[in-house]
N, C-alpha and C positions, 0 to 999 in steps of 0.2 A: 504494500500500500504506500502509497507518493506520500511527500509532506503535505501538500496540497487539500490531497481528499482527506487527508486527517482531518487537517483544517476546518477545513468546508463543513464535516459530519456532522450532524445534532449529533450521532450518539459516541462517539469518539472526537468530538472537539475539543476536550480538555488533554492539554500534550503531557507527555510524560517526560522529563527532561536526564540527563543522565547528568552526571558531575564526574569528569576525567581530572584527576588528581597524579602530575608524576612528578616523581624527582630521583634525578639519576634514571636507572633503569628499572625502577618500583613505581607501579601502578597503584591506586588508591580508589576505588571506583563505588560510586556509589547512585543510587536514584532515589527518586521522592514519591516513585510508584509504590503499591500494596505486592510485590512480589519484581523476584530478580530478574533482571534482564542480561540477557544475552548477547553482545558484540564481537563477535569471536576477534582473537582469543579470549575475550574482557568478560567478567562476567560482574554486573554492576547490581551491589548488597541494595536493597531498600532498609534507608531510614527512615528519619524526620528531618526533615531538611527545608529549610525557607530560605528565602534572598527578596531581597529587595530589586525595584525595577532597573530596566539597563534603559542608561540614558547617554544620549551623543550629543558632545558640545563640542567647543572648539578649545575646552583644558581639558588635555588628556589625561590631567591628574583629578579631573574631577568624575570622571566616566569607571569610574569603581564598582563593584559592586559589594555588597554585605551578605554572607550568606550565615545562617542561625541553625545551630546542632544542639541536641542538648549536650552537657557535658560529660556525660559517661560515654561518650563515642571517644576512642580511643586514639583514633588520628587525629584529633581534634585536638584531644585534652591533653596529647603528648606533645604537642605544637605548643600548649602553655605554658608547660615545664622546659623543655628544654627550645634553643630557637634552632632552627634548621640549620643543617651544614651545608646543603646543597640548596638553590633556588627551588622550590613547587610552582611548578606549571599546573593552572585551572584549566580546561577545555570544557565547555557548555555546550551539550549536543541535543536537538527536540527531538521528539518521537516522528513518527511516518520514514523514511529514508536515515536519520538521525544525522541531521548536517549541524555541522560546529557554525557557530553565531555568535560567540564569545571565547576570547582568550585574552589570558591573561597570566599574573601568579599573586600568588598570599604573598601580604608583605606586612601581615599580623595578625595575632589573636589576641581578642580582649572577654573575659567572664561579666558575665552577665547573670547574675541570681543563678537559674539551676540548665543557664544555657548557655554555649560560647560561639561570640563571631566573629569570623573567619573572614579578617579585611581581605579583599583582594583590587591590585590595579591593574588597569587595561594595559594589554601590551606595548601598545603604542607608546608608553611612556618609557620606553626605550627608545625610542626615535630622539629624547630629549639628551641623553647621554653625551657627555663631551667626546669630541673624537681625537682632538689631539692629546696626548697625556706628557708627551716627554717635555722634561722644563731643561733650562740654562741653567744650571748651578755647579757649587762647589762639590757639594758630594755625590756619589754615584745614582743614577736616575732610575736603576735598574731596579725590576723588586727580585728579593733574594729569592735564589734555587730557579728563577724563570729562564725561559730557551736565551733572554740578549745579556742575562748574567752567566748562565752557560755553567756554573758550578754545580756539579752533580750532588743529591744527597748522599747517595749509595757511600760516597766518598768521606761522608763526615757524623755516620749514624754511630747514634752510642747508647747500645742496647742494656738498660738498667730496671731494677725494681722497686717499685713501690712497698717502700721500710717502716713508714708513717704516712699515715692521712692526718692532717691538722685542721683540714677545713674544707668542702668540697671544690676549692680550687688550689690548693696547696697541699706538698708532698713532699717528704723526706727520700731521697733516693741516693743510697749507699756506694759511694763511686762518682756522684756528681760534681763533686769539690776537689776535683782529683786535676779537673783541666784548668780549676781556676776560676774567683769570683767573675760573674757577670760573663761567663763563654754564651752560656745558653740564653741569654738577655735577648729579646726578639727572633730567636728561633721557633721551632716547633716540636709538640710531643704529639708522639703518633702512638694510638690506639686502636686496634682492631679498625684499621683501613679511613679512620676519621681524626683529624687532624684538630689542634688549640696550639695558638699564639701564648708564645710563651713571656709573660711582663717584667717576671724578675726571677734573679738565681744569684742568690748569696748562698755560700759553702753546701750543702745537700740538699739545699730545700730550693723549689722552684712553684714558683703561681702562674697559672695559666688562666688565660683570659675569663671562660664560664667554665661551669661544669660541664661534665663528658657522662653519661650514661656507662654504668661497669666498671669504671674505675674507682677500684680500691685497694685495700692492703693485699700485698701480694701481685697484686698485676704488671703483666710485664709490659713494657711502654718502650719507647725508642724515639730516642732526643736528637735534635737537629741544631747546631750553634747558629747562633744570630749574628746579622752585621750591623754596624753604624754608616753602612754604606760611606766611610770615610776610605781615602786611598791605602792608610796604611794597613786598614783592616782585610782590606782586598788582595794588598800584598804577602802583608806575615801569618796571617790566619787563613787566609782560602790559596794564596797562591793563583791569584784568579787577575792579577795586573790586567792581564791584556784586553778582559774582557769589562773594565771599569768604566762607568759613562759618566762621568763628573769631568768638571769642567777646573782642575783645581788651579789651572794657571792666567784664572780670569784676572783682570787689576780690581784692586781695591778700592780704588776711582776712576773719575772716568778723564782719561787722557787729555780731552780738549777742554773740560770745563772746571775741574779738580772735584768738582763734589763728588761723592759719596754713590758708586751703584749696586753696593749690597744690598 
């Protein structure tokens, strides 16, 4: 049956909508129908589920939508607790043919009495995104471990355990003090294939940005050192000179006018 005649029907005019939910290569699929539907391979859960209407303006940051779960839905409620690692992509598809008419991704959840909603912005609000990113500066423009800084993790991983938990973003790890206050200072600790920004590392203990799901005493973790993206750090510690993007032989003034162009 077409989108069309659905439409059209007195007795099937009411559409059924599916809610495509991905991130990475995990589907999340659900509908607001009385029973599951089927997309092969997809098979989409019925809950409870509402959103508010889709409107088109010319702010693409205002073309949102709000969708409302109660809170014991488990994709939902895990979205509260912890914030995603990876962007969620929404897709909104209608019943008859089930053609997409909305995309976008969650870009929060807020609790609501005994229900949570599920911000999301329209896609297009990627079209707003700056495209140039690289600056003129003194220190390196590069972000660490990326393909135009070219230093490999593999190269600099330092596989440690979890000796103390002190708080769910701070850890004692036996061995860590070994390379020296502040090595791991904007690195990364990787756990089971999901990665946190690392803020600080004085002698064993190090904080990472939020909490991580699983991690606790005993887990084993694998630490990535940080740069200052300064020259010498690119030199003595990564041995990565060549591929530095700082600018560090710029003048302190500017030649024709003597002021100031730091």
């Amino acid at each position: 049956m077409s989108y069309v005649s659905v439409e059209q029907s007195i007795a099937g005019g009411q559409p059924v909508e599916l809610y495509q939910f991905k991130q990475g290569v995990n589907y999340f699929c659900y509908t607001g129908a009385d029973q599951a539907v089927t997309l092969a391979p997809l098979v989409y859960q019925p809950i409870s589920i509402e959103r508010n209407s889709i409107k088109v303006n010319e702010d693409t940051f205002k073309s949102g939508i709000t969708l409302t779960v109660h809170r014991t839905e488990k994709f939902a409620s895990d979205l509260l607790l912890y914030s995603p690692d990876e962007p969620i992509t929404l897709t909104i598809l209608s019943d008859g043919d089930y053609q997409a008419y909305w995309k976008g991704r969650v870009s929060g959840v807020e609790a609501s009495g005994n229900k949570l909603n599920i911000e999301c912005e329209s896609i297009f609000t990627s079209m707003k995104n700056p495209g140039l990113r690289a600056h003129f500066e003194y220190n390196c423009r590069h972000a660490l471990y990326s393909g135009r800084c070219g230093a490999l993790t593999s190269n600099y991983d330092a596989p440690l355990t979890i000796t103390n938990v002190v708080s769910p973003v701070t850890f004692d790890l036996v061995g860590a003090a070994a390379l020296g206050a502040g090595w791991f200072t904007g690195g990364m600790l990787r756990f089971a294939d999901t990665y946190r920004f690392i803020t600080s590392h004085v002698g064993d203990r190090i904080t990472i940005t939020r909490p991580l799901a699983g991690l606790e005493l005993g887990s084993d973790v694998i630490l990535f050192p940080g740069c200052d993206h300064s020259k010498e750090s690119c030199k003595n510690k990564f041995n990565n000179i060549e591929n530095f993007g700082g600018f560090p032989w710029v003048p302190l003034t500017n030649p024709m006018t003597g002021s100031s162009i730091v």
